[in-house]
Backbone as a printed PyTorch tensor [residue, N CA C, xyz], in Angstrom:
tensor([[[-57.8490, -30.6200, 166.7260],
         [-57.6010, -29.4510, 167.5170],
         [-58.7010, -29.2740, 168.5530]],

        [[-60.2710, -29.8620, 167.9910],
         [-60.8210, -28.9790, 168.6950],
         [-60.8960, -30.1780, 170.0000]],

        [[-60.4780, -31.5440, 169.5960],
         [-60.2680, -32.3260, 170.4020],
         [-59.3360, -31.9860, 171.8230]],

        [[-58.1620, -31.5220, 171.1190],
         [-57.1090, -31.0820, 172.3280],
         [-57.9520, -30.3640, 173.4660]],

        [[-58.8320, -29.2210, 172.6280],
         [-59.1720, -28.1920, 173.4780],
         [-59.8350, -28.4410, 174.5930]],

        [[-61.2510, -29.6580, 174.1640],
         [-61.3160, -30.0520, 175.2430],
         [-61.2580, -31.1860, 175.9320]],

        [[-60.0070, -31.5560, 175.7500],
         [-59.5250, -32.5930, 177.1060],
         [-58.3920, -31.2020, 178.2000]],

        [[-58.2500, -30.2260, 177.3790],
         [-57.4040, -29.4990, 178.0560],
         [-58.5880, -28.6010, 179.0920]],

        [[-59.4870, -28.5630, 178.7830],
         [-60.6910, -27.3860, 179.4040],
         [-61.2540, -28.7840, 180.1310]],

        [[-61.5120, -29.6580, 180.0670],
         [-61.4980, -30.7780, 181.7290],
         [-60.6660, -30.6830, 182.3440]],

        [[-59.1020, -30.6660, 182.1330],
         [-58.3410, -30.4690, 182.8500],
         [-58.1020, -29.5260, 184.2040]],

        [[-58.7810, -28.2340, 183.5150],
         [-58.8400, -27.1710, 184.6600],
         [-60.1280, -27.3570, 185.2930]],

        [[-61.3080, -27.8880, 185.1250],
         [-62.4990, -28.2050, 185.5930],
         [-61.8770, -28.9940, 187.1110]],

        [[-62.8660, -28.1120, 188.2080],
         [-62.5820, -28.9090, 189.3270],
         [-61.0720, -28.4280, 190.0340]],

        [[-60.7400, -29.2580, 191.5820],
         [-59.9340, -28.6410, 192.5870],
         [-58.3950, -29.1040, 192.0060]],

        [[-57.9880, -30.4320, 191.1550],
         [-57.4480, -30.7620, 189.6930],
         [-56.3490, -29.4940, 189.0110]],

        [[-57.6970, -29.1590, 188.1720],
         [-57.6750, -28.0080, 187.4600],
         [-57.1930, -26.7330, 187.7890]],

        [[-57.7670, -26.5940, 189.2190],
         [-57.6660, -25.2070, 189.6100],
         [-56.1200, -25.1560, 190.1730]],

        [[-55.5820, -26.6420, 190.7450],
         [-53.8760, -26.1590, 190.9030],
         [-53.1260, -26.4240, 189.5030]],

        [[-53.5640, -27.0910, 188.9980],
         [-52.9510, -27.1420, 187.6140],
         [-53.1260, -25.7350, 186.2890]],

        [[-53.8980, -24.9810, 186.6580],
         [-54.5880, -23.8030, 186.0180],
         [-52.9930, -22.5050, 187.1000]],

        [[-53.2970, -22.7410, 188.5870],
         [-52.3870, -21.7280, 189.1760],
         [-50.3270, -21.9770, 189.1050]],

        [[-50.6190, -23.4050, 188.8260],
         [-49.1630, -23.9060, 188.5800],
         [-48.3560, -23.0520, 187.1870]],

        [[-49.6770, -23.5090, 186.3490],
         [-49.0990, -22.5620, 184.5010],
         [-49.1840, -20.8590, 185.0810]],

        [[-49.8360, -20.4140, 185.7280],
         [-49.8580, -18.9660, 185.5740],
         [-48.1470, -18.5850, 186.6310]],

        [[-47.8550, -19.5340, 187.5930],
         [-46.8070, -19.5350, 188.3240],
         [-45.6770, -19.4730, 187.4710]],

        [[-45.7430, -20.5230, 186.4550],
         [-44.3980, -20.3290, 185.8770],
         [-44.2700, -19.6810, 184.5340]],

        [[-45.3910, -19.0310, 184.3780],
         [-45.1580, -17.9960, 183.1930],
         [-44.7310, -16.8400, 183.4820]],

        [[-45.4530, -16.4400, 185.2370],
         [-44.8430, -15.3200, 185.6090],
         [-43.1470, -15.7080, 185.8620]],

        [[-42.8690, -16.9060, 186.4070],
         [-41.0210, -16.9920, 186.7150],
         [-40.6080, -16.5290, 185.3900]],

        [[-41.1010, -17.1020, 183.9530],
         [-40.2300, -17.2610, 182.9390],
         [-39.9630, -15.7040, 182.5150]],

        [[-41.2310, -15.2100, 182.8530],
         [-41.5360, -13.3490, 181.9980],
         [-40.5750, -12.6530, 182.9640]],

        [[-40.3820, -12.8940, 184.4940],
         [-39.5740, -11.8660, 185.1310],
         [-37.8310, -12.3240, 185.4810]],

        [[-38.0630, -13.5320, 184.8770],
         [-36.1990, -13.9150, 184.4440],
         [-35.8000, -13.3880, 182.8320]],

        [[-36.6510, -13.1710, 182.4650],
         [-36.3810, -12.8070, 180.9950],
         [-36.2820, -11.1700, 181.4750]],

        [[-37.1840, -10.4490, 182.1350],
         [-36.9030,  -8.7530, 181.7270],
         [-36.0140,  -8.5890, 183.0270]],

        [[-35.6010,  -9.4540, 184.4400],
         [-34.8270,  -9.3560, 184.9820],
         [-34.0670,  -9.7560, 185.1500]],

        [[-33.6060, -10.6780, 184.7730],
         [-32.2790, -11.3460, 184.8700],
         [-31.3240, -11.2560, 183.5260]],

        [[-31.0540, -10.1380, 183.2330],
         [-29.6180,  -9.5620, 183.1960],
         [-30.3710,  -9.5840, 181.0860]],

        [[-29.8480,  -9.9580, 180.4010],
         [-29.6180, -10.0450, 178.6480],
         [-28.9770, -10.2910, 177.6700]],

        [[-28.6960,  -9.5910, 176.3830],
         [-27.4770, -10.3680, 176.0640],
         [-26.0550,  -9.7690, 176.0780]],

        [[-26.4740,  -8.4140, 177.1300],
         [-25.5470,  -7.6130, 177.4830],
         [-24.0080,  -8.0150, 177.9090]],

        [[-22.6030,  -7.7730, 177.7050],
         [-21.7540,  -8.4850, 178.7450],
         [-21.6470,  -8.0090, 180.2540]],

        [[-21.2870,  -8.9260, 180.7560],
         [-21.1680,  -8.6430, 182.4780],
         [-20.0260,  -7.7410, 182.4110]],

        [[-20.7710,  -6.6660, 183.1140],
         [-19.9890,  -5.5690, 183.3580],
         [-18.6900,  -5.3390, 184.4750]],

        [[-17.5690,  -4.6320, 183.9070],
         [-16.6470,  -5.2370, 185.5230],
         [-17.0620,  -4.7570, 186.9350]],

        [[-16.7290,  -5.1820, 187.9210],
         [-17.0980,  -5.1320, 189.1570],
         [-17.1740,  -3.2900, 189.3060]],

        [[-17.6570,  -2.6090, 190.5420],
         [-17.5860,  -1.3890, 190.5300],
         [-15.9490,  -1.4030, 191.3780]],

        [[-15.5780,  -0.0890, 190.8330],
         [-14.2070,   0.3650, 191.4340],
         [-14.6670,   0.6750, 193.2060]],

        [[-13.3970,   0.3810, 193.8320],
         [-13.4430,   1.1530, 194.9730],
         [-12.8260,   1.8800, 195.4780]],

        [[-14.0290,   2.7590, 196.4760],
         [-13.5850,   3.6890, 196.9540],
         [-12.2160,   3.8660, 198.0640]],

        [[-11.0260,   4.7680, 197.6430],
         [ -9.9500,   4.7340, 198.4150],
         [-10.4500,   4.5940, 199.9380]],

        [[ -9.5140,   4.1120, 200.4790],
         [-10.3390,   3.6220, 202.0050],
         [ -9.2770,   4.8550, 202.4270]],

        [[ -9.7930,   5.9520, 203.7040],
         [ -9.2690,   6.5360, 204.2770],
         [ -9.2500,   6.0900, 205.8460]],

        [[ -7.7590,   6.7350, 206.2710],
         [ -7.7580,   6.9410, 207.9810],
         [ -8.0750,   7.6750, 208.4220]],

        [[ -8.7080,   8.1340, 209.9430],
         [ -9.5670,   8.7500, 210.3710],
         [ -8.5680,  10.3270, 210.7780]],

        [[ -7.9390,  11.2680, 209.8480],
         [ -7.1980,  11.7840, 209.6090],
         [ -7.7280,  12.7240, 208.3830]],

        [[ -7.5350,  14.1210, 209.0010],
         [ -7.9990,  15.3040, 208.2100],
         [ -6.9030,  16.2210, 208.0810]],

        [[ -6.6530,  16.7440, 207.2990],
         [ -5.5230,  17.8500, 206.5410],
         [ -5.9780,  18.6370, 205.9230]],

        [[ -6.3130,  19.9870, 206.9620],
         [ -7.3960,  21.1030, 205.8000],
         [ -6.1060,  22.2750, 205.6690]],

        [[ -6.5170,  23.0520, 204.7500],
         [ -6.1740,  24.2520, 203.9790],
         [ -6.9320,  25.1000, 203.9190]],

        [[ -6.1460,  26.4460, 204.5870],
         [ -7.2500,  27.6070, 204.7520],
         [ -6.5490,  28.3490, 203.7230]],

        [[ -7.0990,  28.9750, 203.0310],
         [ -6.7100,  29.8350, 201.9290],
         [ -7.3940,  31.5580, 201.6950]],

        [[ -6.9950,  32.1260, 200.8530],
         [ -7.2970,  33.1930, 200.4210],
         [ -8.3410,  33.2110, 199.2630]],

        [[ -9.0200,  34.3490, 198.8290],
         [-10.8610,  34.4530, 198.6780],
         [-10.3310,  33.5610, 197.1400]],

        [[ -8.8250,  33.1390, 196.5460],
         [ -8.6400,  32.5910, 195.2170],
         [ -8.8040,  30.8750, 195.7950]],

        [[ -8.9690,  30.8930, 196.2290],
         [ -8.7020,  29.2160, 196.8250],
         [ -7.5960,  28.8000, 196.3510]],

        [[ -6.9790,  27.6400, 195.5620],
         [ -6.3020,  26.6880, 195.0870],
         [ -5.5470,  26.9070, 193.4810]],

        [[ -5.9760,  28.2340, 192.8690],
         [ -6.2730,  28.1610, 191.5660],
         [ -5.0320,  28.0980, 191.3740]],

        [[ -4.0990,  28.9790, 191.4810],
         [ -2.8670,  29.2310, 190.8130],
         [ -1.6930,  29.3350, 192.5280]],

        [[ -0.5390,  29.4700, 192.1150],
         [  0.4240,  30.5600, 193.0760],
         [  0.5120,  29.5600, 194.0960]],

        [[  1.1800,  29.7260, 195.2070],
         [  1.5590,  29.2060, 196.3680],
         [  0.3410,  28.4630, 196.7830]],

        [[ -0.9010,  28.3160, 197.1070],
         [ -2.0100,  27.6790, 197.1730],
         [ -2.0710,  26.6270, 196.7560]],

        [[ -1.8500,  26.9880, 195.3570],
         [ -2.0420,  25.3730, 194.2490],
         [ -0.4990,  24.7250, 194.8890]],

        [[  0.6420,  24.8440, 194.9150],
         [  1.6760,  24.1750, 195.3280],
         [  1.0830,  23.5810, 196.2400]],

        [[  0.1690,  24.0110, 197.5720],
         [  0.2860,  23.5240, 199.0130],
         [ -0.2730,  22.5750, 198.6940]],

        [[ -1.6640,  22.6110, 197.6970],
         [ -2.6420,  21.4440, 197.3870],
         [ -1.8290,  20.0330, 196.7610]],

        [[ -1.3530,  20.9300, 196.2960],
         [ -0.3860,  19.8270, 195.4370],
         [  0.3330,  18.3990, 196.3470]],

        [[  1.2870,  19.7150, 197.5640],
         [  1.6670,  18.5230, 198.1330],
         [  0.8990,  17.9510, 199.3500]],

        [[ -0.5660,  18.3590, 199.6540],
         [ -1.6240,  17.9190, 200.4360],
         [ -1.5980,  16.5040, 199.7820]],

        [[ -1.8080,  16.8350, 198.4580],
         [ -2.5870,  15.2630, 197.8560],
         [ -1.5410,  14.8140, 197.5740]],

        [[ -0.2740,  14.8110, 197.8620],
         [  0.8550,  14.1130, 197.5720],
         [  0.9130,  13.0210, 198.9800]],

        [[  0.8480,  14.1730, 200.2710],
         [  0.9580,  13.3580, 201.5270],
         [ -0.7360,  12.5090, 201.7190]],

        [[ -1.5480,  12.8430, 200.9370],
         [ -2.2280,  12.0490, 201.3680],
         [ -2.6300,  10.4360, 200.5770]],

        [[ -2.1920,  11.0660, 199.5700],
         [ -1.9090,   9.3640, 198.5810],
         [ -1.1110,   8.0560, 199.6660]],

        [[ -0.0940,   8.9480, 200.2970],
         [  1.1050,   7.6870, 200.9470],
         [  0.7790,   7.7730, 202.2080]],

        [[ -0.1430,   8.7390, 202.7450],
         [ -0.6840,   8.3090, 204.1870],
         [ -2.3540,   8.1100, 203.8990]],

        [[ -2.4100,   7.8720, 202.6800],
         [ -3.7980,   7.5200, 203.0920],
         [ -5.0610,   8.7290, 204.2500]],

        [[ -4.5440,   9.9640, 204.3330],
         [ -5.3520,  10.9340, 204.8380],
         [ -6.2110,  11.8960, 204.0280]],

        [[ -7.3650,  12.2930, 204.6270],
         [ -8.4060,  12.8030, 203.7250],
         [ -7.8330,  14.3460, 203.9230]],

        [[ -7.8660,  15.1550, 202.8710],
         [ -7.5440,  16.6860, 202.5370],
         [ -8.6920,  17.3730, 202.0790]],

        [[ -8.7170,  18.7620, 202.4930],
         [ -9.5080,  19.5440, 202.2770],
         [ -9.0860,  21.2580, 202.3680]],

        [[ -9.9480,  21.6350, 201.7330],
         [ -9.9610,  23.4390, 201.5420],
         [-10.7730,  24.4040, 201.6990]],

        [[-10.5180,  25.2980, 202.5130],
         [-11.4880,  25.9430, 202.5960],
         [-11.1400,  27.8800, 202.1750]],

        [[-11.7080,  28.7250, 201.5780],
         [-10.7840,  29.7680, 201.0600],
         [-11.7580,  30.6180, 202.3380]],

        [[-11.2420,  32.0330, 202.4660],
         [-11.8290,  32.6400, 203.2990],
         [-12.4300,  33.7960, 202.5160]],

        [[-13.7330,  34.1760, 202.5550],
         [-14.3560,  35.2460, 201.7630],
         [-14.3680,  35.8620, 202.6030]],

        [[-14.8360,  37.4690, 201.7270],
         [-14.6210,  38.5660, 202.2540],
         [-13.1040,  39.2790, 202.2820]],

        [[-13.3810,  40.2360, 203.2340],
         [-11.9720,  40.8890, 203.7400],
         [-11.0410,  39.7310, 203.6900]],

        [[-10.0450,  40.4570, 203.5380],
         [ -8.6220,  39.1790, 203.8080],
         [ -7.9320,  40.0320, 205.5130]],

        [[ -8.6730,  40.0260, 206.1900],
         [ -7.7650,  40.3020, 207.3800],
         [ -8.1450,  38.4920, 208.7290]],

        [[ -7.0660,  39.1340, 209.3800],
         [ -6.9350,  38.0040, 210.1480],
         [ -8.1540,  37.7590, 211.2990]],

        [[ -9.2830,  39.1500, 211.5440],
         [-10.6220,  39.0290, 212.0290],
         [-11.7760,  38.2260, 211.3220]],

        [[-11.2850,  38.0040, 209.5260],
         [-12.4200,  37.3970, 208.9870],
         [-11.8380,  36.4760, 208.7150]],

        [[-10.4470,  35.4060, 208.8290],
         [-10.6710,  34.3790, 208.9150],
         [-10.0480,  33.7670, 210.1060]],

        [[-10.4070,  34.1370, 211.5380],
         [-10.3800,  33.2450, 212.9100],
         [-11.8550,  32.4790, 212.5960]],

        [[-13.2690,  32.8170, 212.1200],
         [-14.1590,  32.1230, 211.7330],
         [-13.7240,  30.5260, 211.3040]],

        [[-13.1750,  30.7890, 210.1720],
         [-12.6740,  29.9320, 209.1250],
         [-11.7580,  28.8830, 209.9790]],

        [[-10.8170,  29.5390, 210.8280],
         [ -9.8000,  28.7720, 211.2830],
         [-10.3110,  28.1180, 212.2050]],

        [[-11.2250,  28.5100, 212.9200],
         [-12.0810,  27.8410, 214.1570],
         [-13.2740,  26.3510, 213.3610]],

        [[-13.5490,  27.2420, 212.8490],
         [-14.5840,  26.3110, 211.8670],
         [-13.8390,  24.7990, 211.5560]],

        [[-12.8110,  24.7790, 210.7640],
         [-11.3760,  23.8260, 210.4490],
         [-11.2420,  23.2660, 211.9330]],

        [[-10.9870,  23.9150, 213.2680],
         [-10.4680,  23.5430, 214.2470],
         [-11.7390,  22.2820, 214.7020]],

        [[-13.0740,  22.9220, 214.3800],
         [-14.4140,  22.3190, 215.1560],
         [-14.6820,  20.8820, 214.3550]],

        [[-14.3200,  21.0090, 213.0460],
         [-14.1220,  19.9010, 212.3260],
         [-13.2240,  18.3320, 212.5000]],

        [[-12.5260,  18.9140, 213.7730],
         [-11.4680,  17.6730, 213.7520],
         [-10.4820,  17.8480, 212.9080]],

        [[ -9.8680,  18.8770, 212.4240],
         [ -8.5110,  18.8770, 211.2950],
         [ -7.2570,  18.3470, 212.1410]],

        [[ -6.9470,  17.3540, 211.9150],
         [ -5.6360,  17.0940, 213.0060],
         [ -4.7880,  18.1190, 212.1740]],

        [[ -3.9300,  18.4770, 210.8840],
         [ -3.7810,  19.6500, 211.1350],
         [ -3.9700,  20.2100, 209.8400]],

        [[ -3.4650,  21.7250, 210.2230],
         [ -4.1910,  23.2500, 209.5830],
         [ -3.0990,  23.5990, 208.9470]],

        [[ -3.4100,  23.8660, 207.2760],
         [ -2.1020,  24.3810, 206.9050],
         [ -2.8050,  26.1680, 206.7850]],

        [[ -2.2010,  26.8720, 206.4230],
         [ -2.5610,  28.1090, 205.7110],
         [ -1.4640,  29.2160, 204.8970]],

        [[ -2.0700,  29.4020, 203.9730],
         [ -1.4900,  30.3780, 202.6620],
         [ -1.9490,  31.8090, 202.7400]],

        [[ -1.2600,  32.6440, 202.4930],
         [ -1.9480,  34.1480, 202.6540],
         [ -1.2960,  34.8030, 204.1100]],

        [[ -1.3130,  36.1680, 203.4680],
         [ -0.8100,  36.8480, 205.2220],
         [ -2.0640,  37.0940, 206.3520]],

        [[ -3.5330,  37.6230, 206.3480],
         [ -4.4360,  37.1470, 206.8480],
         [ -4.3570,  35.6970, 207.5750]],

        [[ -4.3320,  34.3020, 206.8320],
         [ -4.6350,  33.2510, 206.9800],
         [ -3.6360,  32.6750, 208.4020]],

        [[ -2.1270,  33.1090, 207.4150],
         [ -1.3440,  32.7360, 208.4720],
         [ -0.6560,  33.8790, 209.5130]],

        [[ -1.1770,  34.5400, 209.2840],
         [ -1.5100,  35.7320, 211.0050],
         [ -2.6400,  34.9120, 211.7390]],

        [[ -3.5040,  34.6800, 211.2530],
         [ -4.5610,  33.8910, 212.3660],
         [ -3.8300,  32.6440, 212.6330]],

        [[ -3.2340,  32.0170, 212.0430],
         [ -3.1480,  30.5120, 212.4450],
         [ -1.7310,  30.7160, 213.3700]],

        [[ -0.6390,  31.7080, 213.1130],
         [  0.2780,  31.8930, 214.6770],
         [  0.0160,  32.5510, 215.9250]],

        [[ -1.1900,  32.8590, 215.5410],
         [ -1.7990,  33.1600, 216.8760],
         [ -2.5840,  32.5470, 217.5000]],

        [[ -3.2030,  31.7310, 216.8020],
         [ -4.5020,  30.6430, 217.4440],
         [ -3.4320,  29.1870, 218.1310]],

        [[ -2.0400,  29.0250, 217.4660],
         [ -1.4720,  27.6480, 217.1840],
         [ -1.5590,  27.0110, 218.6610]],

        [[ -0.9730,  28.3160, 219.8090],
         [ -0.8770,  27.8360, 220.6420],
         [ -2.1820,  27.4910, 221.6570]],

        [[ -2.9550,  28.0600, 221.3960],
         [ -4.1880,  27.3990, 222.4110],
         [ -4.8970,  26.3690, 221.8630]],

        [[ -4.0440,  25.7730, 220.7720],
         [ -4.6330,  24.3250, 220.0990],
         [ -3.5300,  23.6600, 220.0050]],

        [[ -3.1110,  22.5220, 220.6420],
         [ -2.0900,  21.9710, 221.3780],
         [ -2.2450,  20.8000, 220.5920]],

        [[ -3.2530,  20.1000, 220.4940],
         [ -3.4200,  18.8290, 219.7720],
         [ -3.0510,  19.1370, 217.9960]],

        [[ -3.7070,  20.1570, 217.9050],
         [ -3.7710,  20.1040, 215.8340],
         [ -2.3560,  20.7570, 215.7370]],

        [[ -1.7060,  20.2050, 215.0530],
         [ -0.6110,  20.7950, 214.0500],
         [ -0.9110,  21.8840, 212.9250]],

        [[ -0.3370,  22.5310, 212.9550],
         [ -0.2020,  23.6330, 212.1510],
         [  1.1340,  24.1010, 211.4130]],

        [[  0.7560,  24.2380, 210.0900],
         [  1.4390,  24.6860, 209.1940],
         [  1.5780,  25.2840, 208.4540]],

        [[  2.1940,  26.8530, 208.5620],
         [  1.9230,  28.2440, 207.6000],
         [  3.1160,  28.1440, 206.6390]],

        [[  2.8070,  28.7480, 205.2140],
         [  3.5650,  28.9370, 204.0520],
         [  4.4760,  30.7320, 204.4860]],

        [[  5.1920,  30.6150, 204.5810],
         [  5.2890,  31.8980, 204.8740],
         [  7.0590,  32.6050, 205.6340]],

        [[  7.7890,  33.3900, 205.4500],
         [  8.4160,  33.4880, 206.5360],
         [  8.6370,  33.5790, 207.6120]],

        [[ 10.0080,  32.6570, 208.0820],
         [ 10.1310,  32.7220, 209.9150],
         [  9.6760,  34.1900, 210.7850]],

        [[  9.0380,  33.6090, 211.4130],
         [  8.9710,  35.5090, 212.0520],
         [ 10.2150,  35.6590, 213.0540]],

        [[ 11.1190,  34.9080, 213.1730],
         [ 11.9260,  35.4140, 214.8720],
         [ 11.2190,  35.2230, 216.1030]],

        [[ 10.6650,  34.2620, 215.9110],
         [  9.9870,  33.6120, 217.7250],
         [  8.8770,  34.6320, 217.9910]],

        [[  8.2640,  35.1140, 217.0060],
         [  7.0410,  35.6790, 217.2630],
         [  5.6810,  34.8990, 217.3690]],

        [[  5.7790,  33.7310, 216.8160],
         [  4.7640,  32.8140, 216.8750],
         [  4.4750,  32.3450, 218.3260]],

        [[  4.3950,  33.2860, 219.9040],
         [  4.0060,  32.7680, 220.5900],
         [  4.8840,  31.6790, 221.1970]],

        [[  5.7760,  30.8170, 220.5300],
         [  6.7130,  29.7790, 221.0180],
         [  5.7590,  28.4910, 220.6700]],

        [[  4.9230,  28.2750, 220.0340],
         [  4.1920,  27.1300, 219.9720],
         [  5.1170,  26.0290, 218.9580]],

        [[  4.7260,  24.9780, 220.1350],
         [  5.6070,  23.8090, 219.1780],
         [  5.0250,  23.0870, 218.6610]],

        [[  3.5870,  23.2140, 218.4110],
         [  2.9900,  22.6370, 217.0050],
         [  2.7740,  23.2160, 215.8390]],

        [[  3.5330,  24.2140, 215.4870],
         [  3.6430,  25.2210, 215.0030],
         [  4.9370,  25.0690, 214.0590]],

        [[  4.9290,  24.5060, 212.3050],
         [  6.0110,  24.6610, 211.4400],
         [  5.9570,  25.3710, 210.5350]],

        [[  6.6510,  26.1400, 210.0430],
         [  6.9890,  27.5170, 209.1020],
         [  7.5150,  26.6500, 207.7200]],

        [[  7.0030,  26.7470, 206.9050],
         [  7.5450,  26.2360, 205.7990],
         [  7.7610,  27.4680, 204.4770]],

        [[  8.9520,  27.9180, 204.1620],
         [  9.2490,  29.0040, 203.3280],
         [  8.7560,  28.5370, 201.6130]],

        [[  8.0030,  30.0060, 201.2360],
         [  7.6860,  29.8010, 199.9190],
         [  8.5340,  29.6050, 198.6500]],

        [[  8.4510,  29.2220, 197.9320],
         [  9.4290,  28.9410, 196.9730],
         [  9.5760,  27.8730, 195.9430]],

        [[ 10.1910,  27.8970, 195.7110],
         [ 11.2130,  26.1580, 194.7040],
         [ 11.1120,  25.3750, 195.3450]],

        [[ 10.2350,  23.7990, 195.4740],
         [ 10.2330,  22.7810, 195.9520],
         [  9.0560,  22.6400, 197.3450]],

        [[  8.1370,  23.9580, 197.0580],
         [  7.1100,  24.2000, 197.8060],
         [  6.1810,  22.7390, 198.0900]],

        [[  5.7770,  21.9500, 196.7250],
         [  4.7300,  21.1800, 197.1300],
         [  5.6750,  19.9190, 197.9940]],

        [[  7.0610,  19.7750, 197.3310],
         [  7.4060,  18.8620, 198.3810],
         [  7.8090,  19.1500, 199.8930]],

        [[  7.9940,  20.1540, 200.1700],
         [  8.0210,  20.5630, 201.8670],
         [  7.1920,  20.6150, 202.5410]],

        [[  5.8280,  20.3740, 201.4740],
         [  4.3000,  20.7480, 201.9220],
         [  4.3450,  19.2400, 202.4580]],

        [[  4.4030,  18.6770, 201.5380],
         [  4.0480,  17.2310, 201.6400],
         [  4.9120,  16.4910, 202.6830]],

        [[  6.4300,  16.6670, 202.9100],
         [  6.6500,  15.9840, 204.1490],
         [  6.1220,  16.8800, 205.4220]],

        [[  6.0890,  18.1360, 205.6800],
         [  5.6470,  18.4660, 206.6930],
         [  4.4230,  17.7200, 207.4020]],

        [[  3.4470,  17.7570, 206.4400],
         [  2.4620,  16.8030, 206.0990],
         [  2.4440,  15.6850, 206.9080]],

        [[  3.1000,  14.6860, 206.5660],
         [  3.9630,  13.3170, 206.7060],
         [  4.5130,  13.4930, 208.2600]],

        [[  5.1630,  14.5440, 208.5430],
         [  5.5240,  14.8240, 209.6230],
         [  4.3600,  14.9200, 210.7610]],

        [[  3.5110,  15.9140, 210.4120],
         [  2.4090,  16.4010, 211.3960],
         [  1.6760,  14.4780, 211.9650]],

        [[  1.5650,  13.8300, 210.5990],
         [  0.5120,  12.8560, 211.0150],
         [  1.7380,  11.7290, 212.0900]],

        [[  2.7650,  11.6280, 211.7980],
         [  3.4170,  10.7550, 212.3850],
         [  3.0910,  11.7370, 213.7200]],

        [[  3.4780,  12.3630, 214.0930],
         [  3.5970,  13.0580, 215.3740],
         [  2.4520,  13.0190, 216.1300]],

        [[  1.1340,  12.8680, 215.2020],
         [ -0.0140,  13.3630, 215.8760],
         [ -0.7120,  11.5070, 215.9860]],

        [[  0.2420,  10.4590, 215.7450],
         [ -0.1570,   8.8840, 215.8380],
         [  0.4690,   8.3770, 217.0380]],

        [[  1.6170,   9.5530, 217.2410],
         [  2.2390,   8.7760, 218.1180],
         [  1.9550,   8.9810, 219.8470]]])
């Protein structure tokens, strides 16, 4: 043994030694940081999921101070994310606090407008009093209130669709939906 030791301690003696001394410390460090980094006896995990790819296409919802929870709201959401599964468009909500009159949410509706919403649905009598009155000096965004026909009170705006509350709400939501984006591609 004590023989080994020193023919091994000449070895590192001298310019020899000294790369043969930095060679062992080289590959002890490779072996120590493939061992605590390179992976274990863990299994390979599956790839990460991905994220739905969207088109550059927004569909917001202005709502009342309940947002989405229950009632005509939750229907609209419903068929938001219905039209946006098969068009691939990003949806969103926004509820309006405070007062429910149509002075505290032109904020809200403007806000939605400044965002790029190609178009605006809205639920509530507040919501959609602001949005038949704003429809027409926003020519590009589509708009779509839950609500009854008024009789050509909406100003005459023809981006402007009335969709009645009721039985089969989330699906009227959802082609209107479907409708607005074809119209607004073409």
């Amino acid at each position: 043994m004590r023989r080994l030791l020193d023919g091994s301690a000449g070895l590192l003696r001298g310019r020899r030694g000294a790369w043969a001394g930095a060679g062992a410390v080289l590959v002890v460090c490779a072996v120590v940081s493939a061992w605590l980094f390179g992976g274990g006896d863990e299994a390979a995990s599956p790839p990460d999921a991905r994220a739905r790819q969207y088109r550059d296409f927004d569909a917001c919802l202005l709502t009342g101070e309940d947002g989405i929870a229950a009632g005509t709201p939750a229907a609209v959401w419903q068929g938001m994310q219905r039209a946006s599964g098969d068009k691939r468009i990003r949806v969103t909500h926004v509820p309006v606090m405070g007062e429910q009159s149509a002075v505290n949410a032109l904020p809200h509706l403007n806000g939605l407008i400044q965002r790029d919403c190609e178009v605006v649905l809205a639920t509530g009598p507040a919501q959609t009093e602001t949005v038949r009155k704003a429809a027409s000096g926003h020519p590009r965004v589509r708009f779509v209130v839950v609500g009854p026909a008024t009789g050509g009170r909406d100003g005459g705006a023809g981006n402007l669709t009335v969709v009645a509350p009721g039985d089969g709400l989330a699906d009227e939501v959802a082609e209107a939906v479907r409708r607005a984006v074809k119209s607004v591609q073409q």
